[in-house]
C-alpha positions as CSV (number, residue, x, y, z in Angstrom):
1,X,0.0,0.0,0.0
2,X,1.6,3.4,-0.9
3,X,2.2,6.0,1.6
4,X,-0.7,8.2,0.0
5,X,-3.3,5.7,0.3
6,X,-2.4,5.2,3.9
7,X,-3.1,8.8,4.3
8,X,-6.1,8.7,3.4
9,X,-7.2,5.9,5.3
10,X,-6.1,6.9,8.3
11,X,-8.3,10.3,7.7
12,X,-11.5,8.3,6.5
13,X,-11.1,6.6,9.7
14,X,-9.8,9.7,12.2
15,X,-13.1,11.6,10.5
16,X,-15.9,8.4,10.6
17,X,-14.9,8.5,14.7
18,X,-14.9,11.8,15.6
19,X,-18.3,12.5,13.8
20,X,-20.0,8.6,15.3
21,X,-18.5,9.6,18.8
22,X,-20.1,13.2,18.3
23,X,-23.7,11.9,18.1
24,X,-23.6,10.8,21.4
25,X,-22.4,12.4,24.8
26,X,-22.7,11.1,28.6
27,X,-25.2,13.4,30.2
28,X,-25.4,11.7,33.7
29,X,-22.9,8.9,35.6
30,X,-24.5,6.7,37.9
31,X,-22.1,5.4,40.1
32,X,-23.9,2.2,40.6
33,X,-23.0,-1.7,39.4
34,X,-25.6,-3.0,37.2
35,X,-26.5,-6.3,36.1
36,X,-29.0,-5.7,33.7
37,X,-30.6,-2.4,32.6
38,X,-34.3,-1.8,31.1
39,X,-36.2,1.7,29.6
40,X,-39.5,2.0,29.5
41,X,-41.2,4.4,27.3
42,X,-41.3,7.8,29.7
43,X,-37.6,7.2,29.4
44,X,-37.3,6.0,32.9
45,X,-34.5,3.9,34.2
46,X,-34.4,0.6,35.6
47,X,-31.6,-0.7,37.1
48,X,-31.1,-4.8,38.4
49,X,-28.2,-4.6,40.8
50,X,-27.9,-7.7,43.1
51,X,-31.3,-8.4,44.9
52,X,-32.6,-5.0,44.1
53,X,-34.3,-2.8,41.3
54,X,-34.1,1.1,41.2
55,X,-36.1,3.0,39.1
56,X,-34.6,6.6,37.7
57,X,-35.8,9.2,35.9
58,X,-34.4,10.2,32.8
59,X,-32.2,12.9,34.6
60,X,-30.9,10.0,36.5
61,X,-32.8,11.5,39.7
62,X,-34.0,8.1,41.7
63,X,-37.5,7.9,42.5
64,X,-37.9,4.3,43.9
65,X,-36.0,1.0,45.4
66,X,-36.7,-2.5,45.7
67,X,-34.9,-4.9,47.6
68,X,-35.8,-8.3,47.1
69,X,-36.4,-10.4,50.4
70,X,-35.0,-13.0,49.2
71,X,-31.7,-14.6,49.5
72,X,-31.6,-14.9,45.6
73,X,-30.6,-12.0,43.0
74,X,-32.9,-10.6,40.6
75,X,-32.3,-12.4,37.5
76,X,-33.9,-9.9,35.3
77,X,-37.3,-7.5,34.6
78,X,-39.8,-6.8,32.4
79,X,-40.7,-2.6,32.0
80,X,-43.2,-2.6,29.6
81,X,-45.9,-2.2,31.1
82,X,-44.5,0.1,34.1
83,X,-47.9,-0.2,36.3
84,X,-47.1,-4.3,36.6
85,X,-43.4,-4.3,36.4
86,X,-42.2,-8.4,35.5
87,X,-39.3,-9.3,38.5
88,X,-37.9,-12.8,37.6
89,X,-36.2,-15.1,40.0
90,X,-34.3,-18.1,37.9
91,X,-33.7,-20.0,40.2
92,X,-37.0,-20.4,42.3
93,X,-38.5,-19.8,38.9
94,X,-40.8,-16.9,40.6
95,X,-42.2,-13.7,38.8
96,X,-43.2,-10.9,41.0
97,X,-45.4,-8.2,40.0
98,X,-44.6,-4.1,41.0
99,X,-46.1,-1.3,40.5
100,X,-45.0,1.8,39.6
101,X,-43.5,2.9,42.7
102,X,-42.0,-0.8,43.1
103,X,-44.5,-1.9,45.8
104,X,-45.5,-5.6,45.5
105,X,-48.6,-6.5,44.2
106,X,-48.4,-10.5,43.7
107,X,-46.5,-13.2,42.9
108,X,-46.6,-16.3,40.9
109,X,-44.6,-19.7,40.7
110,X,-44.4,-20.8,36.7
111,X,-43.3,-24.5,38.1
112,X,-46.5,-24.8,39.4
113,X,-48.1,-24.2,36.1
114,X,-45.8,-25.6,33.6
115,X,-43.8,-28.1,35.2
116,X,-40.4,-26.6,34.1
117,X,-38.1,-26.4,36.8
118,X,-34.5,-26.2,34.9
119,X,-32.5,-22.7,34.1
120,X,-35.9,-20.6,33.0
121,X,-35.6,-17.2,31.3
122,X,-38.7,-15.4,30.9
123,X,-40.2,-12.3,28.8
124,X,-43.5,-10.8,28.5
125,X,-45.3,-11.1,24.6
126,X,-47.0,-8.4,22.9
127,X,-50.0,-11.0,21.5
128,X,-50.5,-11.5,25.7
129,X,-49.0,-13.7,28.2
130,X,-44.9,-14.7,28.2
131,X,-42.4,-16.6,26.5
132,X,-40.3,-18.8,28.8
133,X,-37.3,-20.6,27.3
134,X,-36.1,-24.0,28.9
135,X,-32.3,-24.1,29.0
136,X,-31.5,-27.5,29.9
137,X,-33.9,-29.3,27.5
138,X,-34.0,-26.5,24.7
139,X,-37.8,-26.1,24.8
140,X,-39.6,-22.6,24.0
141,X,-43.3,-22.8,25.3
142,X,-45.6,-20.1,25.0
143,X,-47.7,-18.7,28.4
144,X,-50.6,-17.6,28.6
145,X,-51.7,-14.8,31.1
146,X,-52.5,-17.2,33.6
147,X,-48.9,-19.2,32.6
148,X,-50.5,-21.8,31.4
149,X,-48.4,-23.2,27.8
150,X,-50.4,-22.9,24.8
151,X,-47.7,-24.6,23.1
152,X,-43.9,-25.3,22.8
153,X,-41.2,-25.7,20.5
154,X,-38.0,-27.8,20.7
155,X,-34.7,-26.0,19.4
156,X,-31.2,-28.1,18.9
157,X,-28.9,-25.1,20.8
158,X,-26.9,-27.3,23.1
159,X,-26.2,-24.2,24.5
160,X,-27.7,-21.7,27.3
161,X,-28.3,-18.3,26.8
162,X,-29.1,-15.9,29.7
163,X,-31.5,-13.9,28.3
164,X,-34.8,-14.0,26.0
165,X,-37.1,-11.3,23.9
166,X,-39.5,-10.0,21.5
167,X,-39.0,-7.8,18.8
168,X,-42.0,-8.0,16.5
169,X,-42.6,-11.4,15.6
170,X,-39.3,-12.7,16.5
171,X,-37.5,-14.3,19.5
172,X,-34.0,-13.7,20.5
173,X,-31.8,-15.5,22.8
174,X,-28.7,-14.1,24.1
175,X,-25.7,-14.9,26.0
176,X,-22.2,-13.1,26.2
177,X,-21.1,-15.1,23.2
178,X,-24.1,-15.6,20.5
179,X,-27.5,-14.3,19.8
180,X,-29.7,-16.3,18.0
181,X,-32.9,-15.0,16.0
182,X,-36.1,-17.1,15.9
183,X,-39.4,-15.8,14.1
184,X,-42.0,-17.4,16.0
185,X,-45.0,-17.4,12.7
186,X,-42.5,-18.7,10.0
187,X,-40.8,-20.6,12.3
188,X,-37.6,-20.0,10.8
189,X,-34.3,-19.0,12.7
190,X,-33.2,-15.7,11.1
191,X,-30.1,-14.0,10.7
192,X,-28.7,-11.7,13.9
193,X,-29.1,-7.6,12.8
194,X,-25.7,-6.3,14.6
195,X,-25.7,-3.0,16.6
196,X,-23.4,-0.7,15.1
197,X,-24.4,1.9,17.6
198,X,-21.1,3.9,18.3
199,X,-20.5,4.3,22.1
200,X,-18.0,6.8,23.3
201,X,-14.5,5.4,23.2
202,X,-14.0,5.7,27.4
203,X,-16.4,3.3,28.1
204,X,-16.8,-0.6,27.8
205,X,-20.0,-1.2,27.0
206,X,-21.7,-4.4,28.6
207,X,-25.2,-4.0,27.6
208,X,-27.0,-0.7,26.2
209,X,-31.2,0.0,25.6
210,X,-32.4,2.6,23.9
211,X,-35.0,5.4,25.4
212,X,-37.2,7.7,23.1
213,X,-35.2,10.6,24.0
214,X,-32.2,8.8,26.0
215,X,-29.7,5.8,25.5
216,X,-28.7,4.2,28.5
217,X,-25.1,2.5,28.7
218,X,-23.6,0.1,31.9
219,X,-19.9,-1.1,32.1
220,X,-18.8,-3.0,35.3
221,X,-18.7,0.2,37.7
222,X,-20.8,2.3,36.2
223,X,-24.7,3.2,34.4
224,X,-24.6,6.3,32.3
225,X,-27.5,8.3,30.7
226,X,-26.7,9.5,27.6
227,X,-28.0,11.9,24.7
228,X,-28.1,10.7,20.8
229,X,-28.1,13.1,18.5
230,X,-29.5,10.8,16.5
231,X,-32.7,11.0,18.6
232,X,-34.9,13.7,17.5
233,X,-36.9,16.1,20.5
C-alpha cells in the first residue's frame, strides 16, 4: 500500500470517529453496578443490581428502590408495562409483579403451572401472556396470562443463553457469546441484525437500551444516561 493511500485511510477513519462519537455524549454517571438495565417508554430507568431494582428518571434522579427479600438476585425485569413491572427469580423460577413505585402486588410460581423447573428465562409477549425458554432441555413454550403453555417448540442449541425477547414477531436469545434469532410465525431462525451503535471510546459497553429521547449505557462500575443526536426532541 503506498504511503498516499495510507493517508487517506487513516483520515476516513480519524473523520468516521470523531463524527460517530459526536452523536452521542454522557449526560449523567450513575455510580452504581448494574447487572442488567431496562427503559420503558417515559424514558425512565431501571436498574437490576444484586437483589434489588431502582427506578430513575431520565435525569438520572432516583424515584424508587426494591430490595428483594429474598436470599436470591434478581435475575432480570420486564418494563413494559411500568404499572405491573415483570421481577424474575431463575432460580425459584418466581415472577413478582410491581407497580409503579415498586410496591409488591403478587406473585406467581411458573413450576407450578408448567412443570419446568431447569435454568428458565422469561419475557412478556405483545400478542399477551410470556415466553419462557427452557435451558437445559431446549424447549420454548408459550404462556398464557394465567402461565399456562399454549404450546412449545423444541430448538437443537446445546447451548444456554441468559437472556430471551420479542422484537415483533421474532425471539432472540442471548448470552455473552451468540445471539440467536427465531421468528415465532414462519418458524424459521433468522439471521442476527448487529448493533453498530457507536459508544463513546472511554467506556466498555456491557449491555445498552435505547429510550425515546435517552440511551442508557452500563460497564462493570458504572450506568450512564446518555444523549443521541440521533434521537430527534
Amino acid at each position: 500500500m503506498n504511503y498516499k493511500k495510507q493517508i487517506k485511510i487513516i483520515t476516513a477513519l480519524f473523520f468516521f470517529f470523531n463524527v460517530a462519537f459526536g452523536q452521542m455524549s454522557v449526560e449523567q454517571k450513575l455510580n452504581i453496578k448494574a447487572q442488567s438495565i431496562y427503559a420503558d417508554q417515559a424514558d425512565n430507568l431501571y436498574v437490576i443490581s444484586n437483589n434489588k431494582l431502582i427506578k430513575y428518571n431520565s435525569d438520572g434522579k432516583q424515584l424508587f428502590e426494591f430490595i428483594s427479600t429474598e436470599s436470591e438476585n434478581i435475575t432480570s425485569a420486564n418494563v413494559e408495562d411500568p404499572l405491573k413491572i415483570l421481577v424474575f427469580y431463575q432460580n425459584q423460577n418466581r415472577i413478582l409483579f410491581l407497580d409503579n413505585q415498586l410496591i409488591a402486588i403478587t406473585e406467581q410460581y411458573i413450576s407450578e403451572k408448567t412443570g419446568t423447573i431447569n435454568e428458565n428465562i422469561l419475557c412478556r409477549s405483545t400478542i399477551g401472556g410470556y415466553w419462557l425458554y427452557d435451558n437445559y432441555n431446549s424447549v420454548l413454550h408459550k404462556l398464557n396470562s394465567d402461565f399456562k403453555t399454549e404450546y412449545s417448540q423444541n430448538f437443537s442449541f446445546g447451548i444456554s443463553y441468559e437472556s430471551i425477547s420479542e422484537n415483533g414477531s421474532t425471539i432472540v436469545f442471548k448470552n455473552e457469546k451468540k445471539t440467536n434469532t427465531y421468528n415465532y410465525l414462519t418458524q424459521e431462525f433468522l439471521k442476527t441484525e448487529i448493533d453498530e451503535t457507536v459508544f463513546p471510546p472511554n467506556i466498555f459497553v456491557i449491555n445498552s437500551v435505547k429510550g425515546k429521547k435517552k440511551i442508557f449505557l452500563h460497564d462493570a462500575e458504572f450506568v450512564y444516561i446518555c444523549k443521541s443526536e440521533l434521537v430527534k426532541e
